[in-house]
C-alpha positions as CSV (number, residue, x, y, z in Angstrom):
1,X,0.0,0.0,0.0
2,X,1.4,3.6,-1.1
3,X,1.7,5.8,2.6
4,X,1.7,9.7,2.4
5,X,4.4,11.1,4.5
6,X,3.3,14.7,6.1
7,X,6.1,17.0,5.6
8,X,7.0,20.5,7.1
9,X,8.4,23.4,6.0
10,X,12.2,22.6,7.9
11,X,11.9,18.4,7.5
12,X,12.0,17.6,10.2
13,X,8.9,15.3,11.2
14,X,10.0,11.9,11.3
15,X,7.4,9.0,11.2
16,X,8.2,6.4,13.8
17,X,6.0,3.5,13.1
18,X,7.2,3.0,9.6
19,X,10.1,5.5,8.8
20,X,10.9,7.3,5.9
21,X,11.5,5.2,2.2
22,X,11.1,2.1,4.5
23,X,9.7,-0.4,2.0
24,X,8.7,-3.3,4.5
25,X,7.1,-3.3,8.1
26,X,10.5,-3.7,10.6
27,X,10.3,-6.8,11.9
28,X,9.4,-8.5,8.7
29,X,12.8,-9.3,7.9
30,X,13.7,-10.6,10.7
31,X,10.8,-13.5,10.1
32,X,12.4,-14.3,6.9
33,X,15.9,-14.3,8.1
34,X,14.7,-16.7,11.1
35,X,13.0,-19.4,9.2
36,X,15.9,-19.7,6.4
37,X,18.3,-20.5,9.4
38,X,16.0,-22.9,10.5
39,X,16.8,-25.0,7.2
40,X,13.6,-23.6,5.3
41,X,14.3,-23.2,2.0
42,X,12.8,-19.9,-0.4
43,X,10.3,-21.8,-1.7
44,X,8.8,-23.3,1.8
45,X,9.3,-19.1,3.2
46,X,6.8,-18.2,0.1
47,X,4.5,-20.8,0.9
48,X,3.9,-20.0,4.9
49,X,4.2,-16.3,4.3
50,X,1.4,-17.0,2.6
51,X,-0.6,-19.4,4.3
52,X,-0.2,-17.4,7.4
53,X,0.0,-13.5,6.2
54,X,-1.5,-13.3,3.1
55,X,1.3,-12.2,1.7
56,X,2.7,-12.8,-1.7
57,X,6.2,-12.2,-1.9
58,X,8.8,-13.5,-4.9
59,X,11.4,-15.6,-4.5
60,X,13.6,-12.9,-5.6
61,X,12.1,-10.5,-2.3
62,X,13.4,-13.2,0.1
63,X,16.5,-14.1,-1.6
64,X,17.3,-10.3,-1.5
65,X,16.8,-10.2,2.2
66,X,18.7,-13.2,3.0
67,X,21.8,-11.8,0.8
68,X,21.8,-8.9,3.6
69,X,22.9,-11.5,5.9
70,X,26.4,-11.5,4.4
71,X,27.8,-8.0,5.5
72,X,27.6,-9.4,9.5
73,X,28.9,-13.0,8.3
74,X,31.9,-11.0,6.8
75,X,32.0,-9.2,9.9
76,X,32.0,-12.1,12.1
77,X,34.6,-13.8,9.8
78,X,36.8,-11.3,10.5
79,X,36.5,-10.4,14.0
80,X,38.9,-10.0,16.2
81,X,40.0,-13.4,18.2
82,X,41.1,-13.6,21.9
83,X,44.8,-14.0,21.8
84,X,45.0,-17.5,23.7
85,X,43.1,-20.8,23.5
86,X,43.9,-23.6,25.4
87,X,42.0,-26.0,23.1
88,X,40.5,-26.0,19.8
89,X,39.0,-28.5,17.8
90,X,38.8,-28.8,13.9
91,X,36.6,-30.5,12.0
92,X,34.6,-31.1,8.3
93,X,31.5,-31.9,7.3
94,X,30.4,-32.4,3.7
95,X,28.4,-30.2,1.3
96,X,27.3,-30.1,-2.1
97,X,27.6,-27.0,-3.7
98,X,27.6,-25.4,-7.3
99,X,30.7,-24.7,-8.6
100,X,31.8,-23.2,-12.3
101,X,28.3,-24.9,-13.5
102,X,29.1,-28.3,-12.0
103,X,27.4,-29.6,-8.3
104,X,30.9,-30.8,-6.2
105,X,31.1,-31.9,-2.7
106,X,33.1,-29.3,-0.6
107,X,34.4,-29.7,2.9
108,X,33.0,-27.1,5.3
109,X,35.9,-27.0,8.3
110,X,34.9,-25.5,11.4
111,X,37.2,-24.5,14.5
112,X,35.8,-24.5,17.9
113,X,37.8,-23.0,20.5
114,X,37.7,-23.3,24.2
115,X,38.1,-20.1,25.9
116,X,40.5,-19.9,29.2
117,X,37.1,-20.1,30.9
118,X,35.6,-22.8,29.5
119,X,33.5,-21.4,27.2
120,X,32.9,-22.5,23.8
121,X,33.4,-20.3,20.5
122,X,33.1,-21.0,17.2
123,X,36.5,-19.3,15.5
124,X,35.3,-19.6,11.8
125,X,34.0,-21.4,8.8
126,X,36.5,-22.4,6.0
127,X,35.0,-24.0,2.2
128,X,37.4,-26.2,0.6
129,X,37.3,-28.5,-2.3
130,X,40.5,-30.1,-1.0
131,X,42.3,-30.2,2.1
132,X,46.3,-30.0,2.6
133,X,48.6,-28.2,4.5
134,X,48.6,-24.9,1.8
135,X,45.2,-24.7,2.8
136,X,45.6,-25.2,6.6
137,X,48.5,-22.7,6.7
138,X,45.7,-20.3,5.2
139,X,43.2,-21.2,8.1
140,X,46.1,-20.3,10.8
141,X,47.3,-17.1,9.2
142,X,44.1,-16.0,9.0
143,X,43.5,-16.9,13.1
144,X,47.2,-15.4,13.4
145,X,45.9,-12.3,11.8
146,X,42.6,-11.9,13.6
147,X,44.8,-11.9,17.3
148,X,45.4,-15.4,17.9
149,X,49.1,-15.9,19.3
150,X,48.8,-19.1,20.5
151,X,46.9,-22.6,20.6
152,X,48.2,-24.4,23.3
153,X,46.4,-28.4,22.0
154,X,44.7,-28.8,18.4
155,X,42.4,-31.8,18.7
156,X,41.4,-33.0,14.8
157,X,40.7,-36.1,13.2
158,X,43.3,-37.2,11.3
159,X,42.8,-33.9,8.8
160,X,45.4,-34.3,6.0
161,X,48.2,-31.3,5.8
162,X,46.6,-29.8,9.2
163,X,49.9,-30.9,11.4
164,X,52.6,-29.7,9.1
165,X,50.9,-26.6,8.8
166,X,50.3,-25.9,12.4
167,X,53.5,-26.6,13.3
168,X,54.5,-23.3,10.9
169,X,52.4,-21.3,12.2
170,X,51.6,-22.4,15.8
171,X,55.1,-24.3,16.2
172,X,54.2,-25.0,20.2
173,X,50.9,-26.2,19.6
174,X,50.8,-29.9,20.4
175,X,48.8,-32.1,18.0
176,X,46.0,-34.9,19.7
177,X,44.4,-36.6,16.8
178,X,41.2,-38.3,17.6
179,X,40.8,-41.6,19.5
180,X,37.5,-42.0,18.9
181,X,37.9,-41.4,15.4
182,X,40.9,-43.6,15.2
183,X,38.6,-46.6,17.3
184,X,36.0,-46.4,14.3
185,X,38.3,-46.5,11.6
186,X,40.1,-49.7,13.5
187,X,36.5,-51.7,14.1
188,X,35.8,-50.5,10.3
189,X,39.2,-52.9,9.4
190,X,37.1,-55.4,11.1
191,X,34.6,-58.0,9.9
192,X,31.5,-57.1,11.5
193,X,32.0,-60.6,13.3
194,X,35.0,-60.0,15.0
195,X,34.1,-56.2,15.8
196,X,32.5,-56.6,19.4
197,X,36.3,-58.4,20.4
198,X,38.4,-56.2,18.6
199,X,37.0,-53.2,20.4
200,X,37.1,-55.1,24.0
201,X,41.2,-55.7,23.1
202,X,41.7,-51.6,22.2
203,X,40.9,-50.2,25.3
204,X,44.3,-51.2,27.1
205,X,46.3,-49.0,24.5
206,X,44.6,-45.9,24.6
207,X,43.3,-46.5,28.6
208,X,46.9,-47.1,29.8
209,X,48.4,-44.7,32.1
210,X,51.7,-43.6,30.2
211,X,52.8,-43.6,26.2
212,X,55.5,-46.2,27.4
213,X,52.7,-48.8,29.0
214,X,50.2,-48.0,25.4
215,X,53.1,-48.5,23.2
216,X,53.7,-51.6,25.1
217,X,50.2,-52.8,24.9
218,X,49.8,-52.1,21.2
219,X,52.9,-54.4,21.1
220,X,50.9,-57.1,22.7
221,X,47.2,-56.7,20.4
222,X,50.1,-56.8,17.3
223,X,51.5,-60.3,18.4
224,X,48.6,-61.5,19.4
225,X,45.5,-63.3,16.9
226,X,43.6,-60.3,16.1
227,X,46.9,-57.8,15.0
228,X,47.6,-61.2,13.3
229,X,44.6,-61.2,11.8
230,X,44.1,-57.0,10.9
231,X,47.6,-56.1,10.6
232,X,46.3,-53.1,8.9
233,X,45.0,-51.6,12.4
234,X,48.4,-51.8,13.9
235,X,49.3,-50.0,11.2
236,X,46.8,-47.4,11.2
237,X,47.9,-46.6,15.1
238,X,51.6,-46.4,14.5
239,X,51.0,-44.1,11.6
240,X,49.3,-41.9,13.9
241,X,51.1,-42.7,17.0
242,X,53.3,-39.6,17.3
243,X,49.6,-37.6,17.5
244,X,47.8,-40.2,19.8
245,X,50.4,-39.9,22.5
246,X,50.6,-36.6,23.7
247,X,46.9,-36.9,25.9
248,X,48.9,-39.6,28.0
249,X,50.8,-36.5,29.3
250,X,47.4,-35.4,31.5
251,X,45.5,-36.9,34.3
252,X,42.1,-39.0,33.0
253,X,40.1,-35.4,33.9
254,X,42.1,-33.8,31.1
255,X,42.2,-36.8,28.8
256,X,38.0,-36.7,28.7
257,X,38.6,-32.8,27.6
258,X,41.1,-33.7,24.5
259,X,40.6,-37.0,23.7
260,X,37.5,-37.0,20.8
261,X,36.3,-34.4,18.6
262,X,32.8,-35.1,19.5
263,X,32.1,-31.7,20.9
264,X,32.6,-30.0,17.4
265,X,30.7,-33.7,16.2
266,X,27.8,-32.8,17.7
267,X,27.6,-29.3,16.2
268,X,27.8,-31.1,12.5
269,X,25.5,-33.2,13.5
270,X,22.9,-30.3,14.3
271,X,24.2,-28.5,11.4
272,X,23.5,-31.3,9.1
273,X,19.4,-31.3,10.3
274,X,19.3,-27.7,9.3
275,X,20.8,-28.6,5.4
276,X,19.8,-31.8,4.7
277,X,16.8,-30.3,2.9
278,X,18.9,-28.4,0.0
279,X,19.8,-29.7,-2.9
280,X,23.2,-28.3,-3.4
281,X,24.0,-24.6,-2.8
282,X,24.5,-22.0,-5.5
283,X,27.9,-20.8,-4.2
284,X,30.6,-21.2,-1.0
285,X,28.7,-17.9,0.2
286,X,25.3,-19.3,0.2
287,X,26.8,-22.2,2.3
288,X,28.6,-19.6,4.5
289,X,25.6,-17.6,5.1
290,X,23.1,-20.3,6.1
291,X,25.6,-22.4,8.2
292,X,26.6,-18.9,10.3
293,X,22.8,-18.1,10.9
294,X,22.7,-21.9,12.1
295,X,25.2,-21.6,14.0
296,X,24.4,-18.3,15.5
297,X,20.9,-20.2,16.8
298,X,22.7,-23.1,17.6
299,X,25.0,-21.2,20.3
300,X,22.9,-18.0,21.0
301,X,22.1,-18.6,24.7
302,X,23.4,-21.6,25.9
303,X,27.4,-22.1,25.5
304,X,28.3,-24.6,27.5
305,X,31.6,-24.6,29.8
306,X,33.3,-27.7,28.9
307,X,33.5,-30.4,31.4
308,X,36.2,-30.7,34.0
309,X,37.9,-27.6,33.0
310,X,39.0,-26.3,36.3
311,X,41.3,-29.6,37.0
312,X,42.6,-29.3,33.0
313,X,43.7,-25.7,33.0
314,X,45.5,-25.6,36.2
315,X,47.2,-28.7,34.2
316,X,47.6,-26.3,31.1
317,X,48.8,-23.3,33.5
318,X,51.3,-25.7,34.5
319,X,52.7,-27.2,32.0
């Protein structure tokens, strides 16, 4: 509907209810922007805007005010970064996305930092076709830049380049890949048979109490039947064994802190509800967008403290 304006002589009356060249009720946007970062897609916005309003809007409207997103996701990309974490934790998670005219899967790597308090943050959102360490150095420059001085344990899961890289740009940071992650891809080695056994004969490697007493015990599950048997998980440990040691360093309070990645798992997991129902995205910025607004409903309000943290940072003030 077309609204008449009073004006005066000086210009100075200013409506309040809807201001001056406003072209939409305040408020409205908002709507929009809250059910596209609940996973709705343009079409399903069009559809309940007008089932519940009355309200025909075009595709192109809502598009136009989900674009306007971008200007704070830039800003929040770039923000600055407190200059110590005591833990962070990278992950990926898979998304299709259009690229040069042709659909590709991208990885979508996220860093979650814990704060010196406990806190959680999420420290940014990095597209990538391919991962390596010319990619990772990119990631850590760009924390370096953003205030971050140092990372005192990166927890990751087995993320190809990411421990030559850190160790160029973070070159104190110690490296914990995984044990959880490395578990799974052991028992996936295994016929689904033998799994339940080979995951009871595990546990005394990665539950011993020094590196000395786990290298010793995955001595023993190599000579006996089942490294005999899956030689290839042996394997798979002593490739990563110079990255699955350093937790044995820390009492068991600290080890439940650094030990998995399931903390950033979980986030993935919540993210992945929210885009299962797209297609493929049109670009790495559409991706970006939606996955910040998820994120930002995700986290807004209830951050958790991570658990145990007072015993593991008087460790980490310690050592």
């Amino acid at each position: 509907m077309r609204i008449e304006v009073p004006r005066d002589r000086a210009g100075s009356f200013e409506p309040l209810i809807i201001p001056k060249h406003e072209r939409r009720f305040t408020g409205f946007d908002e709507k929009i922007v809250a059910m596209y970062a609940r996973g709705m897609t343009v079409r399903e916005i069009q559809g309940f805007l007008a089932e519940m309003y009355a309200t025909e809007v075009s595709p192109e409207f809502i598009s136009k005010v989900t674009d306007e997103v971008m200007a704070e996701v830039t800003a929040w990309q770039s923000r600055p970064l407190e200059p110590m974490y005591p833990v962070v934790f990278f992950d990926a998670l898979r998304v299709k996305i259009r690229d040069d005219a042709v659909v590709r899967n991208k990885a979508v790597y996220l860093a979650l930092g814990v704060l010196p308090d406990g806190g959680r943050d999420v420290l940014g959102i990095w597209i990538e076709q391919t991962e390596g360490a010319k990619f990772w150095l990119k990631v850590f420059n760009d924390l370096k830049t953003r205030g971050v001085n140092d990372i005192l344990i990166a927890v990751v899961d087995g993320l190809k380049g990411l421990a030559e890289a850190i160790e160029v740009a973070f070159p104190a940071t110690t490296v914990q890949t995984c044990i959880v992650h490395l578990i799974r891809n052991s028992l996936d080695y295994a016929s689904w048979r033998d799994r339940k056994a080979v995951a009871v004969a595990l546990p005394p490697i990665y539950a011993a109490v020094s590196a000395t007493a786990a290298a010793a015990a995955l001595d023993g599950f190599a000579a006996g039947p089942w490294g005999a048997r899956y030689s290839t998980i042996v394997q798979s440990w002593r490739r990563a064994w110079e990255h699955v040691i350093p937790f044995f360093a820390f009492p068991p309070e600290v080890r439940r802190v650094i030990y998995t990645t399931n903390v950033i798992e979980s986030l993935h997991l919540q993210l992945r509800k929210i885009i299962k129902t797209r297609g493929h995205f049109p670009s790495d910025e559409a991706a970006t967008q939606l996955l910040w607004l998820a994120l930002r409903n995700i986290l807004a309000g209830k951050v958790k403290s991570t658990r145990e943290w007072k015993v593991a940072m008087n460790q980490f003030a310690v050592m």
